[in-house]
VOPA-970034 format. One record per residue (C-alpha): residue number from 1; x, y, z. Coordinates in steps of 0.5 Angstrom, whole numbers, plus 500, padded with zeros to 3 digits. Each point is the difference from the previous one (the first is absolute). Example, Ala and Ser with C-alpha at 12.3 -4.5 7.8 and 13.67 -1.06 7.14 Angstrom:
2
(1,(525,491,516)) (2,(502,507,498)) 
***
This chain:
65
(1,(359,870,165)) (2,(501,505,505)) (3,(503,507,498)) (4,(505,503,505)) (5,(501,506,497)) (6,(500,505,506)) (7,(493,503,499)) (8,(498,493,501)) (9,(504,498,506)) (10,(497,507,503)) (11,(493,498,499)) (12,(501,493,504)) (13,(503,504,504)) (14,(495,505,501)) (15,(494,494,500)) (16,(504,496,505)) (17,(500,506,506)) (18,(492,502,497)) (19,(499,493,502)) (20,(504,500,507)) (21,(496,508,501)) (22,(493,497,499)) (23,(502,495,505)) (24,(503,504,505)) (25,(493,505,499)) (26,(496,493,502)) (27,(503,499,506)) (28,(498,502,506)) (29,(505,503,503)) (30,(506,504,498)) (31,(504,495,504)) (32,(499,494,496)) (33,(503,505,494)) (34,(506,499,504)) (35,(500,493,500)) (36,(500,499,492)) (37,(506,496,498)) (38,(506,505,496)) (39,(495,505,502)) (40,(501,500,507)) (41,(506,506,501)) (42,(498,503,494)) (43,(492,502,503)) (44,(503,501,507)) (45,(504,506,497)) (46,(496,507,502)) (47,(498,504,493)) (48,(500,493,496)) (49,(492,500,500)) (50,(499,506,498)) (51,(505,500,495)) (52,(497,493,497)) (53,(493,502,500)) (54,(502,507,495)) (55,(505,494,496)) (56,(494,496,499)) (57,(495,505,498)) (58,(503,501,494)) (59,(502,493,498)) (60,(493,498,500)) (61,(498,503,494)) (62,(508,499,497)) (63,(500,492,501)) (64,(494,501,495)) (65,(504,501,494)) 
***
């Protein structure tokens, strides 16, 4: 079974917007980012790149735990 304590939650987390960010760094144009489904307001936000790109640095090797 799943466990849902909130670290784990956090790590499914975290692995869903890793998936989304490889995604949107394979695609073309940044204009294609915008369109992703939930993600559409949120990417179209000014600063939101950048503050994904330092969040996901070290979640990378966190999810590893």
């Amino acid at each position: 079974m799943l466990s849902n304590t909130p670290i784990e939650a956090r790590k499914r987390k975290l692995r869903a917007e890793i998936a989304f960010k490889n995604v949107a760094m394979d695609a073309p144009s940044a204009n294609i980012v915008k369109r992703v489904g939930k993600n559409a307001r949120m990417s179209n936000r000014p600063g939101f790149h950048g503050r994904l790109k330092r969040a996901l640095r070290g979640l990378k090797k966190r999810i590893n735990d």
